[in-house]
TIZA-458245 format. One line per 8 residues: number of its first residue (from 1); their letters; for each residue x, y, z of C-alpha. Coordinates in steps of 0.1 Angstrom, whole numbers, plus 2048, in hexadecimal, padded with zeros to 3 digits. Layout:
<recs>
NUM) a) X/Y/Z | ...
</recs>
This chain:
<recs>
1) xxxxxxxx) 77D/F07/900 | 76A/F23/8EE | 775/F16/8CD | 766/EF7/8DA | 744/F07/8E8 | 73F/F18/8C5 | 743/EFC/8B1 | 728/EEC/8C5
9) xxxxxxxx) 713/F08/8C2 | 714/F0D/89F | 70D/EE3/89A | 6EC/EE4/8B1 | 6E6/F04/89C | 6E9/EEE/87C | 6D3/ED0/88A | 6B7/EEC/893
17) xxxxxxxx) 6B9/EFB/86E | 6B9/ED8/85F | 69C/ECA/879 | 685/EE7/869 | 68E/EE2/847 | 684/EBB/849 | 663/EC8/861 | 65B/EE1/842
25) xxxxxxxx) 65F/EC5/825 | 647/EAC/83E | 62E/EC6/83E | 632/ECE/819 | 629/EA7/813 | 60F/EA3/828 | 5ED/EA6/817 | 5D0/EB9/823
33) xxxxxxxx) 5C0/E9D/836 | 5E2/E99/848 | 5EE/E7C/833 | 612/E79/81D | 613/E80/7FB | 62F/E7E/7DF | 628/E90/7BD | 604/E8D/7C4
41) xxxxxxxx) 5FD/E6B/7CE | 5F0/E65/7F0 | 609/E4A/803 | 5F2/E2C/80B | 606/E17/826 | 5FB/DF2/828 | 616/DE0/83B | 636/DDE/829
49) xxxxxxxx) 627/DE6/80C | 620/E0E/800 | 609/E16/7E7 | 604/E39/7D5 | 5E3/E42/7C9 | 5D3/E61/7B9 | 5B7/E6B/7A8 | 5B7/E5B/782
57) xxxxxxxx) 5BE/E75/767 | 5BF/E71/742 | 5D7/E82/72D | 5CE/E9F/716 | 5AA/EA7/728 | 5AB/EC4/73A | 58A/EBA/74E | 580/E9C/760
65) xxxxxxxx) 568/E86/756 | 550/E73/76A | 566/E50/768 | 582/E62/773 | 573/E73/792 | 56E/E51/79C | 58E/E3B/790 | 5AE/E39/7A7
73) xxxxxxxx) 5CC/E34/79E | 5E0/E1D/7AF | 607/E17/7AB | 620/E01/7B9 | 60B/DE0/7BF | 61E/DC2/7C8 | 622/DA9/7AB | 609/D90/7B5
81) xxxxxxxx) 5EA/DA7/7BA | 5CB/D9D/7B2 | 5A5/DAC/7AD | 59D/D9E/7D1 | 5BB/DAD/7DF | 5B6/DCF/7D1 | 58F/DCB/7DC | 597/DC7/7FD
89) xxxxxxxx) 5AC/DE0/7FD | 591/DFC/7F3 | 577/DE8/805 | 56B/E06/81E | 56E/E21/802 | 54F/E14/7F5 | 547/DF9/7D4 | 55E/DF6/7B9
97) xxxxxxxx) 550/DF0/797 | 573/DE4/788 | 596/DE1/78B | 5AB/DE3/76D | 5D0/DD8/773 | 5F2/DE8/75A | 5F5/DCF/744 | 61F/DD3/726
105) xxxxxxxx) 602/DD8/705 | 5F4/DF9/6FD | 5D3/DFF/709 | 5BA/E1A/708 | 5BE/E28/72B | 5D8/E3E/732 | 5E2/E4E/751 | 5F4/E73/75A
113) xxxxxxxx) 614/E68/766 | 62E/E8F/76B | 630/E87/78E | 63E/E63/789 | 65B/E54/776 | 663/E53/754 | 65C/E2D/751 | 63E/E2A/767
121) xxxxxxxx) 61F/E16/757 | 606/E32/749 | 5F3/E1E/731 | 5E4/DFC/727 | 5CF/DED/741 | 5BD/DCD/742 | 5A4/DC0/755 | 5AB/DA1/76C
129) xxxxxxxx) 58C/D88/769 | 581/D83/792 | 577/D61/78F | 584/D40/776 | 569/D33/75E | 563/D11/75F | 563/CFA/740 | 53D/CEF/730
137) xxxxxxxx) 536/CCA/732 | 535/CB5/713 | 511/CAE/71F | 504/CD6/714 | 517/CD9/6F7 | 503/CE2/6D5 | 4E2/CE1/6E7 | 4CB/D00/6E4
145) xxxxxxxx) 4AE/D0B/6FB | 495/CF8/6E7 | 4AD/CD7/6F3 | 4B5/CD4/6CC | 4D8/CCB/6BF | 4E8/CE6/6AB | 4FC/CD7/68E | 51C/CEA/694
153) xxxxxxxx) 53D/CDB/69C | 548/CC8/6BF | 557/CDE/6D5 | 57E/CDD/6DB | 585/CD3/6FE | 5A3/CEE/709 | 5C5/CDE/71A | 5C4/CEA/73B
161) xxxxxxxx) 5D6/D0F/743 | 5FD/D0C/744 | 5FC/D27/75E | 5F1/D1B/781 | 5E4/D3C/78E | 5CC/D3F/772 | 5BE/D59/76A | 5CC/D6E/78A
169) xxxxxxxx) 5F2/D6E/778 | 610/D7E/786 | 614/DA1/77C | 636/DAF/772 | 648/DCC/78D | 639/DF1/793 | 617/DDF/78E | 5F7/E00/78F
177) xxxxxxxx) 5D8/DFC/78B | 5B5/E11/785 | 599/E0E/79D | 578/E19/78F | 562/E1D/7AF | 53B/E1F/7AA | 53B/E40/7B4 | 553/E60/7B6
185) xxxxxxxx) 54C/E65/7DB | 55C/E40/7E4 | 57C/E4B/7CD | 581/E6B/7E4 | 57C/E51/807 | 596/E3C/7FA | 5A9/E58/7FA | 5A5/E58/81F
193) xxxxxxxx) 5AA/E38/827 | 5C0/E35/845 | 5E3/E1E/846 | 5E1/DF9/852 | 5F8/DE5/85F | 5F6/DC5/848 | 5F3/DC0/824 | 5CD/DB5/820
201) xxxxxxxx) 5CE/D8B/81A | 5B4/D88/7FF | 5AF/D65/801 | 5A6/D5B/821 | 589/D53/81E | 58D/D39/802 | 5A7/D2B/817 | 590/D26/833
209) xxxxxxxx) 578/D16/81C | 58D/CFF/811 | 598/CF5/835 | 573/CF1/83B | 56B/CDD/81B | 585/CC5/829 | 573/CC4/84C | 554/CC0/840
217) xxxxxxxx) 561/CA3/824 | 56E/C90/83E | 551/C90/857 | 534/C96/840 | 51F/C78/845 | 502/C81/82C | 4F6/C6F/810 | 509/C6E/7ED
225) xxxxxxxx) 4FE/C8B/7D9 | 4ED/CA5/7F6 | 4FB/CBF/7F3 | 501/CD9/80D | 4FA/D03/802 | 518/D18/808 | 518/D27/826 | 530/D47/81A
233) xxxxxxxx) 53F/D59/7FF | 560/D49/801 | 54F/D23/803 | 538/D2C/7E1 | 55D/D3C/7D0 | 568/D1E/7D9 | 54B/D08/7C8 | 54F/D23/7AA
241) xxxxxxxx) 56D/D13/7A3 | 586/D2C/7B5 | 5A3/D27/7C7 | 5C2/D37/7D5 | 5DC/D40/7BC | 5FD/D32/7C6 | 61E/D45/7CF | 643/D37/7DB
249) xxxxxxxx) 64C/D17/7D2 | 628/D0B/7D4 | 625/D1D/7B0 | 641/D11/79E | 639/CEE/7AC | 615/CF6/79A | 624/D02/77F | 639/CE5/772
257) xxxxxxxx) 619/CD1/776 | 606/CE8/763 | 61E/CE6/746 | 61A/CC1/745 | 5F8/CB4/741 | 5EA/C96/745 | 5E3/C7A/72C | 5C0/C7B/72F
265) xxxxxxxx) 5BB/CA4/72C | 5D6/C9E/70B | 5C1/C87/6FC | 5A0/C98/705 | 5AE/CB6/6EF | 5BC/CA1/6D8 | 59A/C8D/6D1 | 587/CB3/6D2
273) xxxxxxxx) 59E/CC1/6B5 | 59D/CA5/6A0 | 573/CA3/6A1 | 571/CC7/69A | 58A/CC3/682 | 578/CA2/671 | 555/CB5/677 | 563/CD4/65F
281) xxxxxxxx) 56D/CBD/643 | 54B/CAD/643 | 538/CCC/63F | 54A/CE5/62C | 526/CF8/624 | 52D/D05/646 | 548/D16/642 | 533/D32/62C
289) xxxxxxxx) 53F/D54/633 | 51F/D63/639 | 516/D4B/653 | 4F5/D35/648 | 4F5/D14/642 | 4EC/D06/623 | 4CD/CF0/626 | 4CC/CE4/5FC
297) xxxxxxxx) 4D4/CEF/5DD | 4BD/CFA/5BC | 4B7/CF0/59F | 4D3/D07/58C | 4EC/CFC/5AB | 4E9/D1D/5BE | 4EA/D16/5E3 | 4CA/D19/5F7
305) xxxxxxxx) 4C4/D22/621 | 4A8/D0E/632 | 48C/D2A/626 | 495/D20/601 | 4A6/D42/5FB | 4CB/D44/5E9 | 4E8/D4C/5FA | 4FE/D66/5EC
313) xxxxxxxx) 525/D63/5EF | 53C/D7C/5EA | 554/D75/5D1 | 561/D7A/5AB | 54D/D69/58D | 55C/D49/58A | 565/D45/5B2 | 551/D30/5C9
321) xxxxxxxx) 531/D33/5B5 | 542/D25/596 | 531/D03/598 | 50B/D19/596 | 4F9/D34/5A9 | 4FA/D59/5A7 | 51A/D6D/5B7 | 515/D91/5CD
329) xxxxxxxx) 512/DA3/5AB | 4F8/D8D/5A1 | 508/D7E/584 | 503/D5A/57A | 51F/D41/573 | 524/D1C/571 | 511/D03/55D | 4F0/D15/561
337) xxxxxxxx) 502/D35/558 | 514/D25/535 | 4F2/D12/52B | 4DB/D31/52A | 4FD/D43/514 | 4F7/D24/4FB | 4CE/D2A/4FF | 4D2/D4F/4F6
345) xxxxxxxx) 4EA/D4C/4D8 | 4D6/D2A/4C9 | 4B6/D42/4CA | 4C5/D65/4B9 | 4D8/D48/49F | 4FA/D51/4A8 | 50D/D33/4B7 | 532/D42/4B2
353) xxxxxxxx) 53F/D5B/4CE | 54E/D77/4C4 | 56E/D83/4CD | 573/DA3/4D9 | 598/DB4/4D8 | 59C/DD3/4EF | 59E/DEE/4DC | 5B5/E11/4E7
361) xxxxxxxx) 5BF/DFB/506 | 5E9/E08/4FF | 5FA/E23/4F2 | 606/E14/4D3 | 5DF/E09/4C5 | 5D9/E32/4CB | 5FD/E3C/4B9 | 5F6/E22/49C
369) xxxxxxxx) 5D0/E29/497 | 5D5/E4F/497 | 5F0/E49/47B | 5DA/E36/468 | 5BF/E52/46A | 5D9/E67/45B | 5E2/E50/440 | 5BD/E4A/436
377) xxxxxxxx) 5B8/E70/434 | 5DA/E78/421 | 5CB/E62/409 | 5AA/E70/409 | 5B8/E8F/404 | 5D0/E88/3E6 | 5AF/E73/3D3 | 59B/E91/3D4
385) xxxxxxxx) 5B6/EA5/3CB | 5BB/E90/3AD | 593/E90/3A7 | 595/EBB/3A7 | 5B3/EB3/38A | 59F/E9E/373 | 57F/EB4/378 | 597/ED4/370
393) xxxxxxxx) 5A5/EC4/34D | 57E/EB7/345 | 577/EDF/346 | 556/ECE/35B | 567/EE3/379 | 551/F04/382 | 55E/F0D/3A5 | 542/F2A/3A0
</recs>
């Protein structure tokens, strides 16, 4: 029995010891506000989801700069987060002025990771666009503000996007981001933000818009045409074109359809690529490097712009200005360039060209002309030598 008793004693002893321990470490990871931290990152609970945030810091800069004061970093976003979702998120901090989500290709923002793993994402954000741009009608293409038609080529009508939550794309897993507020104080309140009990849904209130749309399509009794100002900011999203990305089975189902598009948008493309293609071909003048169109052409062939001035090219003598005109070094060539030769020679009376070798261009021209020197004045030398002799024997020779 007192073997018993002491074995119990010394267990509750154990559980007491071990109790402390774990209430030390909880107090060791709770922040100064009160709130868990790991490594640094404040522990933002949103449901079933956690997310770690921190101040952003850039590696190798010792102090902070003013966008970092006011960028969080946020890690471990699900992997269909979007701008909205993040937005709301933040929304009592204060405005955001961007979100910029980790995107696999090296970027130019980098992010202090020591506290987290090996393989986190630390660099190479990219900003997701918030809303879908819409497609111009055929009706405003290659008209300027004076209502004049430009002279360019027809526009290529784009295939419709193969991926049906365009541009709000699934990310890849251990998704961060950076949130740039407006202002350092809002990055420090998000900081602060208390836990909630539900992951924020983004998209309500295009989802009600569209139930209302419906509503209001099937009861709407005014006249074709009249239409009715939106009434929030989820029903003009909705006329902007936006719409709630799909997820589950709804997405693949969108998917496959996306992958396969109609006749009519093929051949819209189709039609588009060949008339820009055929447009090209029709006017090669412009496709000049420099970018101005050609408007004529003078009298030596050189091309001219519409205030009669020539248009240089880059380019080697005899390259695209071959058929007339002056090059970037200012250098005639063509026809023009070969009838004023002709002119030149017929006046100074010299009609044959001249043929100059290169001279002392290799080794062996130096080697042979140096021997040659030395052959001429060996036999210099031995003629004079033979003109002292004979001067000598004449007894005409007085050295003195």
């Amino acid at each position: 029995m007192a073997r018993s008793k002491s074995k119990t004693a010394s267990r509750a002893e154990d559980e007491a010891r071990n109790s402390s321990a774990s209430h030390t470490v909880s107090k060791k990871n709770k922040g100064a506000a009160g709130f868990a931290t790991v490594s640094g990152f404040r522990v933002l609970r949103l449901g079933s989801q956690v997310l770690y945030i921190r101040i952003h810091q850039e590696k190798g800069r010792v102090e902070a700069t003013t966008s970092q004061t006011r960028t969080l970093f946020v890690v471990n976003l699900p992997t269909d987060t979007t701008d909205r979702h993040v937005r709301a998120i933040f929304a009592k901090a204060g405005p955001i002025e961007v979100v910029q989500f980790w995107n696999q290709s090296p970027g130019s923002v980098s992010e202090d990771e020591d506290g987290m793993d090996a393989g986190g994402p630390d660099e190479g954000f990219q900003e997701q666009a918030g809303s879908s741009t819409s497609a111009a009608t055929s009706s405003n293409v290659g008209k300027h503000r004076g209502g004049k038609k430009s002279s360019g080529p027809p526009a290529i009508v784009p295939l419709p996007p193969s991926d049906p939550r365009h541009p709000h794309r699934l990310h890849g897993t251990s998704v961060s981001a950076h949130v740039t507020f407006l202002d350092a104080s809002c990055a420090q309140r998000a900081l602060s933000l208390p836990d909630s009990t539900s992951w924020p849904d983004a998209w309500a209130d295009i989802r009600n818009a569209q139930s209302a749309a419906a509503l209001a399509a099937m009861e709407d009794s005014r006249p074709h045409g009249q239409k009715k100002r939106p009434g929030s900011a989820g029903q003009a999203a909705l006329e902007a074109g936006q719409s709630v990305p799909p997820l589950g089975l709804e997405y693949f189902v969108s998917r496959y359809r996306a992958q396969r598009p109609t006749p009519d948008a093929i051949t819209k493309h189709v039609d588009s690529v060949i008339a820009h293609y055929t447009w090209v071909k029709e006017h090669p003048q412009a496709k000049d490097k420099g970018g101005v169109p050609v408007a004529s052409y003078g009298p030596d062939g050189e091309m001219l712009d519409e205030d009669g001035f020539t248009i240089v090219q880059r380019g080697g003598r005899f390259g695209r200005t071959a058929e007339g005109g002056a090059d970037a070094s200012g250098f005639k060539s063509g026809p023009a360039a070969r009838g004023s030769t002709v002119r030149e020679n017929g006046a100074s009376g010299s009609g044959k060209k001249k043929s100059k070798e290169l001279e002392d261009f290799y080794r062996f021209q130096i080697r042979e002309k140096k021997r040659e020197q030395l052959a001429s004045l060996r036999e210099q030398f031995e003629k004079d030598k033979q003109k002292v002799e004979k001067l000598k024997n004449s007894r005409r020779f007085n050295p003195y």
